[in-house]
HTML snippet that shows the backbone in 3Dmol.js (N, CA, C, O; Angstrom):
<script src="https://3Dmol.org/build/3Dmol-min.js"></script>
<div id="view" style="width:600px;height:400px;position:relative"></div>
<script>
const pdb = `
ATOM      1  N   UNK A   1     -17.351   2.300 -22.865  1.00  0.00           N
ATOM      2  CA  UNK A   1     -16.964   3.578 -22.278  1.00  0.00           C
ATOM      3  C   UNK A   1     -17.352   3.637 -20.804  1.00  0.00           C
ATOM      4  O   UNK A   1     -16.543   3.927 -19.922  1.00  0.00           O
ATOM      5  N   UNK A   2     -18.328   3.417 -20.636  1.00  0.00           N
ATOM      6  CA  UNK A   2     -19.310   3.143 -18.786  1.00  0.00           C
ATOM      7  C   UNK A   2     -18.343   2.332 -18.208  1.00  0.00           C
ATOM      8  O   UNK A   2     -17.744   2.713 -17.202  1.00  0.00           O
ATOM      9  N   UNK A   3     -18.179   1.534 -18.594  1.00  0.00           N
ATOM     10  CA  UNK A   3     -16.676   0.507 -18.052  1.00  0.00           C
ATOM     11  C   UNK A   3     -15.246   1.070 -17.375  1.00  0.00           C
ATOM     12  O   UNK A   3     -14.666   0.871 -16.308  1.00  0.00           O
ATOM     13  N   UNK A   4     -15.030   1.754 -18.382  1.00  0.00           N
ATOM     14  CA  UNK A   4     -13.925   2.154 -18.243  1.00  0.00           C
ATOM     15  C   UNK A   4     -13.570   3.516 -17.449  1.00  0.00           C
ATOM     16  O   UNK A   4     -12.514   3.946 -16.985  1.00  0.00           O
ATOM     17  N   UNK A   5     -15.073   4.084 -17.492  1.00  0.00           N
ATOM     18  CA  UNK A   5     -15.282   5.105 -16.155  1.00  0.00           C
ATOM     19  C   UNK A   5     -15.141   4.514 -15.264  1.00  0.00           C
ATOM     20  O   UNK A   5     -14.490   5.182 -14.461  1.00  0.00           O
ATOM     21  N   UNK A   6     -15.345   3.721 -14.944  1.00  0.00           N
ATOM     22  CA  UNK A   6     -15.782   2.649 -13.460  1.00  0.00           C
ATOM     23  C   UNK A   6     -14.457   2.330 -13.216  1.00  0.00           C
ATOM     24  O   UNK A   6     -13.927   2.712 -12.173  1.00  0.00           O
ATOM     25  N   UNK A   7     -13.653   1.465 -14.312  1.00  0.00           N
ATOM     26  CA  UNK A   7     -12.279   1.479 -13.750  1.00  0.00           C
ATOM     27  C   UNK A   7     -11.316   2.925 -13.517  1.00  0.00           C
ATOM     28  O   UNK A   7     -10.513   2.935 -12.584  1.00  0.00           O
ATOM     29  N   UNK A   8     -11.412   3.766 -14.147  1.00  0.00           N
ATOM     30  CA  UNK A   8     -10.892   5.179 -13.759  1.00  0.00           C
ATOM     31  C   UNK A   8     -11.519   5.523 -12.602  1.00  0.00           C
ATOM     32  O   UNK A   8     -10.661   5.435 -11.724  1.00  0.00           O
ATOM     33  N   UNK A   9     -12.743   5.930 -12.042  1.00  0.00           N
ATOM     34  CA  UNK A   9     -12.661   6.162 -10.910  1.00  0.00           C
ATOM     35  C   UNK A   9     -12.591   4.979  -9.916  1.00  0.00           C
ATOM     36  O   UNK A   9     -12.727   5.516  -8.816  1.00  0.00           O
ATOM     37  N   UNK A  10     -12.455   3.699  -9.738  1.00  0.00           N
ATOM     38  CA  UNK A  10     -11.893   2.649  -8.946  1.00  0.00           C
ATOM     39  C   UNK A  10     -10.362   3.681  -9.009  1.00  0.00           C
ATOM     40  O   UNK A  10     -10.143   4.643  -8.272  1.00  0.00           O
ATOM     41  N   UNK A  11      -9.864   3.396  -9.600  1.00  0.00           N
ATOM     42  CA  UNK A  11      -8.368   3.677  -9.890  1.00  0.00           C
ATOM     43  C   UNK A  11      -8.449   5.078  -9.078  1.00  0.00           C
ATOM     44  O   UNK A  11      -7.486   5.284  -8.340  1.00  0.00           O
ATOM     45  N   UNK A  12      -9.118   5.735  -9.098  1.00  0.00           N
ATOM     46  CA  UNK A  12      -9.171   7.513  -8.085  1.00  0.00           C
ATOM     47  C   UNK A  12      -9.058   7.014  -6.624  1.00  0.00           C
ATOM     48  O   UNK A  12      -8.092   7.200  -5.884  1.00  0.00           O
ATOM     49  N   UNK A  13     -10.263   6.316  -6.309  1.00  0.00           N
ATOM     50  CA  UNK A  13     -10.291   6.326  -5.266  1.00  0.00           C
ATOM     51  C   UNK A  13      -9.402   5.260  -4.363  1.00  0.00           C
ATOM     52  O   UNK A  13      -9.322   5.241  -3.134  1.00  0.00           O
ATOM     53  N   UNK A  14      -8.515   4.047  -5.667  1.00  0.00           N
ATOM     54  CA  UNK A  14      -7.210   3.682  -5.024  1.00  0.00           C
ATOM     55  C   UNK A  14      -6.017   4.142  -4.772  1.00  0.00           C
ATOM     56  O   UNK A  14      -5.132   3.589  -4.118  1.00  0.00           O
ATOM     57  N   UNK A  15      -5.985   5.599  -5.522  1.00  0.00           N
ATOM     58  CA  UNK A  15      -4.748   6.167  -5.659  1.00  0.00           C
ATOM     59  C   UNK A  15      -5.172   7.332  -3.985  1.00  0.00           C
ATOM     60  O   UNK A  15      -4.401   7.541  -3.048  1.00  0.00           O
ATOM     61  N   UNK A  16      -6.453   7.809  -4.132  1.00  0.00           N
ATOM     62  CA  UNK A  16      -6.584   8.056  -2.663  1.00  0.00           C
ATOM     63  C   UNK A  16      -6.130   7.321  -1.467  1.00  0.00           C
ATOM     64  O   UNK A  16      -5.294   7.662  -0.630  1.00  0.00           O
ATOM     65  N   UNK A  17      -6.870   6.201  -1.548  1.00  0.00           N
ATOM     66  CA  UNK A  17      -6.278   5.396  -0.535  1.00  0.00           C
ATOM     67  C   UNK A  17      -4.557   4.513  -0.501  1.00  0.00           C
ATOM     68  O   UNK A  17      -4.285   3.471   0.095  1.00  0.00           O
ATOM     69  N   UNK A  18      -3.820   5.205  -1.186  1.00  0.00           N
ATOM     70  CA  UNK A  18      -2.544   4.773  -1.369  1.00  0.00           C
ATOM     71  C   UNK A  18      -1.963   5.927  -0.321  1.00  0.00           C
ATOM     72  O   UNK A  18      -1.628   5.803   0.857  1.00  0.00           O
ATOM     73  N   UNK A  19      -1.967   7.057  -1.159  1.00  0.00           N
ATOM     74  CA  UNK A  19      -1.773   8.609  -0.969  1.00  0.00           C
ATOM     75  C   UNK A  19      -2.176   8.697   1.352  1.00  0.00           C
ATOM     76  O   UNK A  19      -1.456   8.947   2.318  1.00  0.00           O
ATOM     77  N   UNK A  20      -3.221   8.436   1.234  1.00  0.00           N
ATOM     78  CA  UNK A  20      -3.844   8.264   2.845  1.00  0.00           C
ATOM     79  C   UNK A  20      -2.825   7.197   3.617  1.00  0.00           C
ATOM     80  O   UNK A  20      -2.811   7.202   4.848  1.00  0.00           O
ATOM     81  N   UNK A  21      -1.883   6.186   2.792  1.00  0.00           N
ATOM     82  CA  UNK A  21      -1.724   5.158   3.390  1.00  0.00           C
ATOM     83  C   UNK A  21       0.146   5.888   3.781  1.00  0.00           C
ATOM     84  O   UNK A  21       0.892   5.675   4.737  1.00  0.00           O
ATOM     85  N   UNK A  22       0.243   6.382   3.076  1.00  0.00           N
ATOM     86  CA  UNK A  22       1.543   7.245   2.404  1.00  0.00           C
ATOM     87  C   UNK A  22       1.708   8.158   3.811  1.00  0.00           C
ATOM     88  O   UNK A  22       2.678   8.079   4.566  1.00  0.00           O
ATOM     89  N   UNK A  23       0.587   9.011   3.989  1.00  0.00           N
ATOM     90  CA  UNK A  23       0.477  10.067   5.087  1.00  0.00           C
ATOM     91  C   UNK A  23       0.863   9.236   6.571  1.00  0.00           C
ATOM     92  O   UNK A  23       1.628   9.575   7.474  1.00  0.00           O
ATOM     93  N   UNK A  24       0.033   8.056   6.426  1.00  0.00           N
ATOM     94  CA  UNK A  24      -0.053   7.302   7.732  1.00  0.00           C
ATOM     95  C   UNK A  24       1.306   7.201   8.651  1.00  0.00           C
ATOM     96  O   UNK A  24       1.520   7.400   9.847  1.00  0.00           O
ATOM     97  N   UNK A  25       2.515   6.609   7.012  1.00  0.00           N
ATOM     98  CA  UNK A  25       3.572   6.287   7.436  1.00  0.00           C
ATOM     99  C   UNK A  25       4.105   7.018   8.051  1.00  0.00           C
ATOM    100  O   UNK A  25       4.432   6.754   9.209  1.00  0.00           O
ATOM    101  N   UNK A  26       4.480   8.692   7.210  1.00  0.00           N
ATOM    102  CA  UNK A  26       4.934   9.865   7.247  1.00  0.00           C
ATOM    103  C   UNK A  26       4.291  10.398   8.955  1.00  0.00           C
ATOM    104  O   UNK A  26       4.885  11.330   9.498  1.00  0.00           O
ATOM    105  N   UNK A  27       3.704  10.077   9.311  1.00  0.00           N
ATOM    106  CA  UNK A  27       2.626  10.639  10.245  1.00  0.00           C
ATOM    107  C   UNK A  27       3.641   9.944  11.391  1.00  0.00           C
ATOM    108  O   UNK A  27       4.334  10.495  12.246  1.00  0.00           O
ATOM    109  N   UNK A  28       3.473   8.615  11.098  1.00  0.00           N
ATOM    110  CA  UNK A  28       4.279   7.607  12.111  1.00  0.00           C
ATOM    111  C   UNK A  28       5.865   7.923  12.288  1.00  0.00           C
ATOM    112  O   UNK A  28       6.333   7.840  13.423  1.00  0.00           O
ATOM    113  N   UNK A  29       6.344   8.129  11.666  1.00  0.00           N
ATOM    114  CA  UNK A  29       7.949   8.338  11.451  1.00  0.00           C
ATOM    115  C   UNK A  29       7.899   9.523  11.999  1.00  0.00           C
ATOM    116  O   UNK A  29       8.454   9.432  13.094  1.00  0.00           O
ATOM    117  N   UNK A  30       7.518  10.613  11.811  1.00  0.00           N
ATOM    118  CA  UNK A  30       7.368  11.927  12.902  1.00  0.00           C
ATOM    119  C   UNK A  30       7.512  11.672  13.674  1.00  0.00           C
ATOM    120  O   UNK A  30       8.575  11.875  14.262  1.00  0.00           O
ATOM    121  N   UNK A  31       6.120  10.817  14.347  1.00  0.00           N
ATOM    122  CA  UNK A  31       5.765  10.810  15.857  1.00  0.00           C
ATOM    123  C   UNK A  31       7.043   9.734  16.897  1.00  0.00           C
ATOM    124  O   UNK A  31       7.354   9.868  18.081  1.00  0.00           O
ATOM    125  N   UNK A  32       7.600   8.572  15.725  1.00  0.00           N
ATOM    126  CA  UNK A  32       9.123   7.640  16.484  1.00  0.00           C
ATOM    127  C   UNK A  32       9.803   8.638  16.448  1.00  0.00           C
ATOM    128  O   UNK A  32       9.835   9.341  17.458  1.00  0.00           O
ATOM    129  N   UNK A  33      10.476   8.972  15.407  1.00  0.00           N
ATOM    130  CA  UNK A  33      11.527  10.428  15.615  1.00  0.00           C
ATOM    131  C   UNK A  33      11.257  11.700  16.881  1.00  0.00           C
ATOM    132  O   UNK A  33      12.084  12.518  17.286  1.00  0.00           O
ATOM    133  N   UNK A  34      10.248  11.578  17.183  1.00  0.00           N
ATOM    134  CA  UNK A  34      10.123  12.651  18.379  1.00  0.00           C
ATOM    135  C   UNK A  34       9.867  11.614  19.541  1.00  0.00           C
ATOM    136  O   UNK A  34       9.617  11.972  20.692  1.00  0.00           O
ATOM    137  N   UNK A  35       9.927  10.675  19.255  1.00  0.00           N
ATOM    138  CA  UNK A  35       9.620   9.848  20.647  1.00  0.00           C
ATOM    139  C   UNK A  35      11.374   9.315  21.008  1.00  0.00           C
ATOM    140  O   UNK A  35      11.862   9.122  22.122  1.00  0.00           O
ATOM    141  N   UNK A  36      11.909   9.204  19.928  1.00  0.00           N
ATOM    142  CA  UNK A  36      13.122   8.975  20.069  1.00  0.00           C
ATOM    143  C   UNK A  36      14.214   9.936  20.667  1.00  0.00           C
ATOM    144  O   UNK A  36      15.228   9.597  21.277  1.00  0.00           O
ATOM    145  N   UNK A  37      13.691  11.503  20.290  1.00  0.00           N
ATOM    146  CA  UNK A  37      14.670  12.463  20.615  1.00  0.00           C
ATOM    147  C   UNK A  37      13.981  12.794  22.163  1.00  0.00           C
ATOM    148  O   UNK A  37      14.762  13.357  22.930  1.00  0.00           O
ATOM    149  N   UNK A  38      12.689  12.523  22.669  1.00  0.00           N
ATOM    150  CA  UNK A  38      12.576  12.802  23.916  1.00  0.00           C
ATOM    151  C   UNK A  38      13.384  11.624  25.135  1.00  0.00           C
ATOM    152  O   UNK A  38      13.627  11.855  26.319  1.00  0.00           O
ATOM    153  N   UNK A  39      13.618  10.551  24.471  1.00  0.00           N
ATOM    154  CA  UNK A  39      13.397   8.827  25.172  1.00  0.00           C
ATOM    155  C   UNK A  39      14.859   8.595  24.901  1.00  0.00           C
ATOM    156  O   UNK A  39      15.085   7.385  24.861  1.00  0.00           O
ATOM    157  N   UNK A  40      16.218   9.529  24.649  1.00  0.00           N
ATOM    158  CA  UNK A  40      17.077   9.001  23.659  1.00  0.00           C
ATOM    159  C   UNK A  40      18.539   8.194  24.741  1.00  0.00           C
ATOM    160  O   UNK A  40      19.478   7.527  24.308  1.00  0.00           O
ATOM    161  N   UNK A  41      18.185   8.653  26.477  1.00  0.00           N
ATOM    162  CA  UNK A  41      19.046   8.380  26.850  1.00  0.00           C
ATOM    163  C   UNK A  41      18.500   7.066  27.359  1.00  0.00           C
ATOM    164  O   UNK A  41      19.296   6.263  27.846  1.00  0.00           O
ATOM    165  N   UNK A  42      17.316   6.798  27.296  1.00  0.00           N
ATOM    166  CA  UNK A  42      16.611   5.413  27.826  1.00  0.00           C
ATOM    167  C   UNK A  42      16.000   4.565  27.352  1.00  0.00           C
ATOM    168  O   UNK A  42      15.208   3.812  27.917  1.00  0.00           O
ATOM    169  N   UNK A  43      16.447   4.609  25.737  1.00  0.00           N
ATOM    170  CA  UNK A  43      16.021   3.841  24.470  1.00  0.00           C
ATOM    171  C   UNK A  43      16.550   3.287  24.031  1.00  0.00           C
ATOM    172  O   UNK A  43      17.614   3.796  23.677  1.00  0.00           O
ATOM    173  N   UNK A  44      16.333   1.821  23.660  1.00  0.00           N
ATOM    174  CA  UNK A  44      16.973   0.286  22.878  1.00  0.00           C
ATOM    175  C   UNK A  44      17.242   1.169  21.315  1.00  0.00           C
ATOM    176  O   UNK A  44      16.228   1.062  20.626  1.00  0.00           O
ATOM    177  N   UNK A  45      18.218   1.899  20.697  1.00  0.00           N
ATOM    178  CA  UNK A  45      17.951   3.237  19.736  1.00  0.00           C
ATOM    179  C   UNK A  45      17.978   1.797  18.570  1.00  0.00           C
ATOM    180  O   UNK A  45      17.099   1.931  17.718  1.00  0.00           O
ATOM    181  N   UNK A  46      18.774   0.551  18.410  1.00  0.00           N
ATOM    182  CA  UNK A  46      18.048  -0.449  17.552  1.00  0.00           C
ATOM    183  C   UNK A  46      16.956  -0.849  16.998  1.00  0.00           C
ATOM    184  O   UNK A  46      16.635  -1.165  15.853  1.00  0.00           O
ATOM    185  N   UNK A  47      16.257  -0.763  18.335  1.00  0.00           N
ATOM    186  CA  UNK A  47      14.974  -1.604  18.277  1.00  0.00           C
ATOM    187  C   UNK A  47      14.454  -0.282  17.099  1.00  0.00           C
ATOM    188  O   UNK A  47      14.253  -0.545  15.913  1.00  0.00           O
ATOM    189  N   UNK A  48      14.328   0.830  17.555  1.00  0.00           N
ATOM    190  CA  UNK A  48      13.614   2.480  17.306  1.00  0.00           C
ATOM    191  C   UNK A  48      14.081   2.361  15.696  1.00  0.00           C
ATOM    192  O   UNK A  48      13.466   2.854  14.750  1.00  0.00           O
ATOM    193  N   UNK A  49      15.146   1.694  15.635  1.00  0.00           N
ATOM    194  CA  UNK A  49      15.536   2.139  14.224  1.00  0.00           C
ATOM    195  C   UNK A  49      15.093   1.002  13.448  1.00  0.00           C
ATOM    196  O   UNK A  49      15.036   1.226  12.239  1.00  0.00           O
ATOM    197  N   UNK A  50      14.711  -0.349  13.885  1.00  0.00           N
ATOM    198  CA  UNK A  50      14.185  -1.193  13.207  1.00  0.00           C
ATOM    199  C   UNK A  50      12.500  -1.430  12.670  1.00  0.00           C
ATOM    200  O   UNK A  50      11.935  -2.050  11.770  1.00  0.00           O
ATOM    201  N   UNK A  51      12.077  -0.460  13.905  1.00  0.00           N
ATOM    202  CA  UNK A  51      10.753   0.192  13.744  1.00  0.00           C
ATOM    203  C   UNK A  51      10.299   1.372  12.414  1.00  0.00           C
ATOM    204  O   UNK A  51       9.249   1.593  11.811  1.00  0.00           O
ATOM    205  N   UNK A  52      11.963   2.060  12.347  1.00  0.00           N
ATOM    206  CA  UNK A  52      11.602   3.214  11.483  1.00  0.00           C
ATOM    207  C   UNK A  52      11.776   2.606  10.403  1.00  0.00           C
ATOM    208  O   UNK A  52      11.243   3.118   9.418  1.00  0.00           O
ATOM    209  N   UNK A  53      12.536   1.374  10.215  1.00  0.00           N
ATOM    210  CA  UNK A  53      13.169   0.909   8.943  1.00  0.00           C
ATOM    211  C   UNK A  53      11.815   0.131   8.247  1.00  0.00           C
ATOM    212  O   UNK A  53      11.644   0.083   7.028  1.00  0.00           O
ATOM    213  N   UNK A  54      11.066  -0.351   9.054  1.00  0.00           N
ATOM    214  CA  UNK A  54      10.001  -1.362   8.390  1.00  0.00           C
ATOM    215  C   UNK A  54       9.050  -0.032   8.188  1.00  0.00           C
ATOM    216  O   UNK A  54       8.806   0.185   7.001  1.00  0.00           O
ATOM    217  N   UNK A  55       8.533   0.792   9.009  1.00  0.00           N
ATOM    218  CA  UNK A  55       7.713   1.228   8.217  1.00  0.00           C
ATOM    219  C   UNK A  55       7.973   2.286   7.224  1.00  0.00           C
ATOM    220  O   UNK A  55       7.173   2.934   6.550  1.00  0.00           O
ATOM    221  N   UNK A  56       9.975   2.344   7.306  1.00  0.00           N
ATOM    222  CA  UNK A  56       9.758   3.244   5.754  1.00  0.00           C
ATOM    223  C   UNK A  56       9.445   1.993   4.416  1.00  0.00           C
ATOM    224  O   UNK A  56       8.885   2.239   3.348  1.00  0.00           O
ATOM    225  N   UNK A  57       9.912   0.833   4.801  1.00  0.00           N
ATOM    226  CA  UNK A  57       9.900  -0.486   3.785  1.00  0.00           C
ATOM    227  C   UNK A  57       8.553  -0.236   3.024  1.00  0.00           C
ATOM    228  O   UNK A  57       8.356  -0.125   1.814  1.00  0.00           O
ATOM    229  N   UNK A  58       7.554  -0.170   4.236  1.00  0.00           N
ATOM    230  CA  UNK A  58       6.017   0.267   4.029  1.00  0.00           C
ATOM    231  C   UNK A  58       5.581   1.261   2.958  1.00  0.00           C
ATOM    232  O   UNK A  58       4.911   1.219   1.926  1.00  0.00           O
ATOM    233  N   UNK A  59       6.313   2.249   3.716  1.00  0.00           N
ATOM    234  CA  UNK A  59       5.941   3.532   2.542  1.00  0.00           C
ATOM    235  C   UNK A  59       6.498   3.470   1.348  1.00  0.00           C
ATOM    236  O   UNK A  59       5.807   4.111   0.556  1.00  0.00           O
ATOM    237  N   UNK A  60       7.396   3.012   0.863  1.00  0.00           N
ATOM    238  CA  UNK A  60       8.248   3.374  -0.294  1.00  0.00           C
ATOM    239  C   UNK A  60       7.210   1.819  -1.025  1.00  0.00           C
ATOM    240  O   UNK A  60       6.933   2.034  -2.205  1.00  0.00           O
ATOM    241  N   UNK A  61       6.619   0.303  -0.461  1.00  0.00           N
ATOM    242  CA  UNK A  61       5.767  -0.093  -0.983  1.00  0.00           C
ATOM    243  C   UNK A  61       4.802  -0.023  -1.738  1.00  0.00           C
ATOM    244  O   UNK A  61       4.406  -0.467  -2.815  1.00  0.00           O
ATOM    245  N   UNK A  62       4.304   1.087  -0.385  1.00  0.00           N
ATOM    246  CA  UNK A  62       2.907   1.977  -1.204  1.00  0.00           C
ATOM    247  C   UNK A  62       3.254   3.069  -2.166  1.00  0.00           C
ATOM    248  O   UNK A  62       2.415   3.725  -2.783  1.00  0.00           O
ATOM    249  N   UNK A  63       4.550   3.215  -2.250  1.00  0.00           N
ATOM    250  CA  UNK A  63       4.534   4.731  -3.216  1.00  0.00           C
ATOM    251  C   UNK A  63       4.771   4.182  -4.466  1.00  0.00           C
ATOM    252  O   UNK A  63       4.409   4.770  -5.485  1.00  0.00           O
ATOM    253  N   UNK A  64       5.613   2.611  -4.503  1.00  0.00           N
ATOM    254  CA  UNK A  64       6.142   2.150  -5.859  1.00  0.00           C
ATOM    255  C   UNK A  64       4.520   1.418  -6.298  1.00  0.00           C
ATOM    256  O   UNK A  64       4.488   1.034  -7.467  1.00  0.00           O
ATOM    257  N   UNK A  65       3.390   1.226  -5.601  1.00  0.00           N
ATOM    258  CA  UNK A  65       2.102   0.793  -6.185  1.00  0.00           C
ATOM    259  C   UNK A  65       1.784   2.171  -6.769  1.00  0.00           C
ATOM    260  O   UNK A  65       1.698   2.214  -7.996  1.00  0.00           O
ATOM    261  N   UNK A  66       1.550   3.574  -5.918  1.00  0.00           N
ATOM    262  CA  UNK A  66       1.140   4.417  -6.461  1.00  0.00           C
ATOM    263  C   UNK A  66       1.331   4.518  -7.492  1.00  0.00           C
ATOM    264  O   UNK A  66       0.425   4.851  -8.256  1.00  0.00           O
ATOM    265  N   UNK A  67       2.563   4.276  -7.913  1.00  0.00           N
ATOM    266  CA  UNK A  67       3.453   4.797  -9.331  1.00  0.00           C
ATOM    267  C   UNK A  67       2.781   3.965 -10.245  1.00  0.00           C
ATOM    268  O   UNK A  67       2.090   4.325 -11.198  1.00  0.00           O
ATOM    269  N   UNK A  68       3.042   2.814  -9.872  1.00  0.00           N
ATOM    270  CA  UNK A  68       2.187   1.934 -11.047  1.00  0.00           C
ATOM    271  C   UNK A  68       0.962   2.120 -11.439  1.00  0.00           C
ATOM    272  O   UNK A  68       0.499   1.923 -12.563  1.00  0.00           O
ATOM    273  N   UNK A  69       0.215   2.667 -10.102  1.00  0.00           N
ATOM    274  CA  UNK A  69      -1.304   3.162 -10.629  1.00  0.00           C
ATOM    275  C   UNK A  69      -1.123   4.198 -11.320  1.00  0.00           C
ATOM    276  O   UNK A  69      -1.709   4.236 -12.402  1.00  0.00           O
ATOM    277  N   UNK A  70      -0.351   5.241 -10.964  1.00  0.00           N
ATOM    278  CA  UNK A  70      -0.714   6.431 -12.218  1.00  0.00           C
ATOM    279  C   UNK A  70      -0.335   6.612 -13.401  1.00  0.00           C
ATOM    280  O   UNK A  70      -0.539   7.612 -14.090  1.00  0.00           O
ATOM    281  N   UNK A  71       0.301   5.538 -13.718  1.00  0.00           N
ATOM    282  CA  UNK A  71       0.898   5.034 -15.430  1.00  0.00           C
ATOM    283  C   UNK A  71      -0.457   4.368 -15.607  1.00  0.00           C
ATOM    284  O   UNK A  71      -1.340   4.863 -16.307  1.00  0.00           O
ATOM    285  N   UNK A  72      -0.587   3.219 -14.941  1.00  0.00           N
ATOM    286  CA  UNK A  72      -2.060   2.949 -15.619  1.00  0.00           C
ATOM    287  C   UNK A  72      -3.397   3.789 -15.667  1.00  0.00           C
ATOM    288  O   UNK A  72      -4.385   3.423 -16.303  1.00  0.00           O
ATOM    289  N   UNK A  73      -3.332   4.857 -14.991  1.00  0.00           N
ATOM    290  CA  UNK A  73      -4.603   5.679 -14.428  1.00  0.00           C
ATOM    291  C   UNK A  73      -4.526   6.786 -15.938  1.00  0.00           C
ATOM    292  O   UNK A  73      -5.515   7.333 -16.427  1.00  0.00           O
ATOM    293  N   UNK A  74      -3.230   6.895 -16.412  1.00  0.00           N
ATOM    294  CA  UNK A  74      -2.863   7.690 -17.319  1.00  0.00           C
ATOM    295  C   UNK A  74      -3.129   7.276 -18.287  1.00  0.00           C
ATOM    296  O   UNK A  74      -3.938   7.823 -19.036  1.00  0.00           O
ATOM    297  N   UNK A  75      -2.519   6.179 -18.554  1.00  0.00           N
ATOM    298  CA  UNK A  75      -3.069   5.842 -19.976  1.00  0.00           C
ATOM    299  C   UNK A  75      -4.489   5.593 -20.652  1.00  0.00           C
ATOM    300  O   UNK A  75      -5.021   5.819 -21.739  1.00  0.00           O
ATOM    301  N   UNK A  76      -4.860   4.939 -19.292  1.00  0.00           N
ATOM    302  CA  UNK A  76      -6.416   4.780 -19.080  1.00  0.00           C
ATOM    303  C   UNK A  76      -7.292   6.204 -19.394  1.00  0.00           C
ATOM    304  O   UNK A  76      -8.362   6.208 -20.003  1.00  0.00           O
ATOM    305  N   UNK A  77      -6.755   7.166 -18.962  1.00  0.00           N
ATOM    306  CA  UNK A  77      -7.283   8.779 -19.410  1.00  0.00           C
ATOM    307  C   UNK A  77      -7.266   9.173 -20.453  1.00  0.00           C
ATOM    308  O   UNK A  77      -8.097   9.948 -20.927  1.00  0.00           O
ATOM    309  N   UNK A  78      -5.774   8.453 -21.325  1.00  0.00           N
ATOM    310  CA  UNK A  78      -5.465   8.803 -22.372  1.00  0.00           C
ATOM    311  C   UNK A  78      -6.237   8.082 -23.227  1.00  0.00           C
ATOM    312  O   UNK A  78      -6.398   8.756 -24.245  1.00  0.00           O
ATOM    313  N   UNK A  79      -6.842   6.936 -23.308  1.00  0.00           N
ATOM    314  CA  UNK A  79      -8.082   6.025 -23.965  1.00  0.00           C
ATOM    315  C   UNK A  79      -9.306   6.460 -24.104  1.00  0.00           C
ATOM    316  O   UNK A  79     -10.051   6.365 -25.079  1.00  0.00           O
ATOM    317  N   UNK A  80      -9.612   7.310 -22.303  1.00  0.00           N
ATOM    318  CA  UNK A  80     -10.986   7.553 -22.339  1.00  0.00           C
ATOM    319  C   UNK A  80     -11.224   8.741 -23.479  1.00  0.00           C
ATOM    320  O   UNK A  80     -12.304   8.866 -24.058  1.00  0.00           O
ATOM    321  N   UNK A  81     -10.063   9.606 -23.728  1.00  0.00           N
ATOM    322  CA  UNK A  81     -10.068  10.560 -24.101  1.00  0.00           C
ATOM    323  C   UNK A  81     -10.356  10.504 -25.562  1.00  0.00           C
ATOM    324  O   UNK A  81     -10.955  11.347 -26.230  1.00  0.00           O
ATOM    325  N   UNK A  82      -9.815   9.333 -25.966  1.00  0.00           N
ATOM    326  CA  UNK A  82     -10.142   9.201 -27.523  1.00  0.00           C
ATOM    327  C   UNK A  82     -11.071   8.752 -28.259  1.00  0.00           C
ATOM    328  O   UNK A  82     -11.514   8.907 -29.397  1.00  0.00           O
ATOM    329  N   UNK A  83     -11.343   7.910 -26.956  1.00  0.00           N
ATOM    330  CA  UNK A  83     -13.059   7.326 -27.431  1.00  0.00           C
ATOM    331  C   UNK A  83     -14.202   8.445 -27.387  1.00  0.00           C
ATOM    332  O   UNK A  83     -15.255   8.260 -27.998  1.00  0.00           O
ATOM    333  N   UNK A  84     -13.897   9.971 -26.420  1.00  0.00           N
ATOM    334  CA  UNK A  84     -14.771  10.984 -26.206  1.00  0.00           C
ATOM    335  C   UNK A  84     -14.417  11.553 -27.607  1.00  0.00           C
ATOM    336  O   UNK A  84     -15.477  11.474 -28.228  1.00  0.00           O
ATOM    337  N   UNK A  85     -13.559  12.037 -28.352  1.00  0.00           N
ATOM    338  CA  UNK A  85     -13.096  12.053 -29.385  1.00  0.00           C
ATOM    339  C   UNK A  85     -13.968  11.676 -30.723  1.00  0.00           C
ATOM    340  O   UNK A  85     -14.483  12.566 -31.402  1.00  0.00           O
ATOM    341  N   UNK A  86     -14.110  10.078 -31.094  1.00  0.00           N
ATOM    342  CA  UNK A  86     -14.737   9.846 -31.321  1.00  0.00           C
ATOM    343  C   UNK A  86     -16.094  10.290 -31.923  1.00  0.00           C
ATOM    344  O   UNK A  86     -16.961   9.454 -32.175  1.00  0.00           O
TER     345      UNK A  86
END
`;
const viewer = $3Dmol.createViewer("view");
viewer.addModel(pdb, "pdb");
viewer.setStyle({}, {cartoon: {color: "spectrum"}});
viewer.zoomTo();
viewer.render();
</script>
């Protein structure tokens, strides 16, 4: 059971740092998109869009790990729960 706390909260505080990694992107894509609409008559708008394209590649990375963590984070809850049960 001590175990498997340990992997549930590992698993918390990776799904935090997914979630943080998630914001980063979102954070970034704002800040090109407004750099783009200020810069738009004197901007390579390719290059800008090949920039936005990798780091959405990024995010949608980290969101399809998220996903996988919270199927496992779930079921893992759903275990701890039965052994408290018990």
């Amino acid at each position: 059971m001590v175990e498997l706390m340990k992997d549930y909260n590992g698993m918390i505080e990776k799904e935090d740092n997914l979630y943080k990694g998630i914001q980063v992107c979102e954070e970034c894509t704002d800040n090109i998109l407004d750099y783009i609409a200020e810069k738009a008559d004197s901007l390579h708008i390719l290059t800008a869009e090949a920039i936005l394209s990798a780091i959405h590649v990024i995010m949608k990375d980290l969101q399809t790990e998220l996903l996988h963590l919270r199927i496992e984070k779930n079921i893992l809850s759903r275990e701890i729960s039965r052994l408290r049960e018990m």
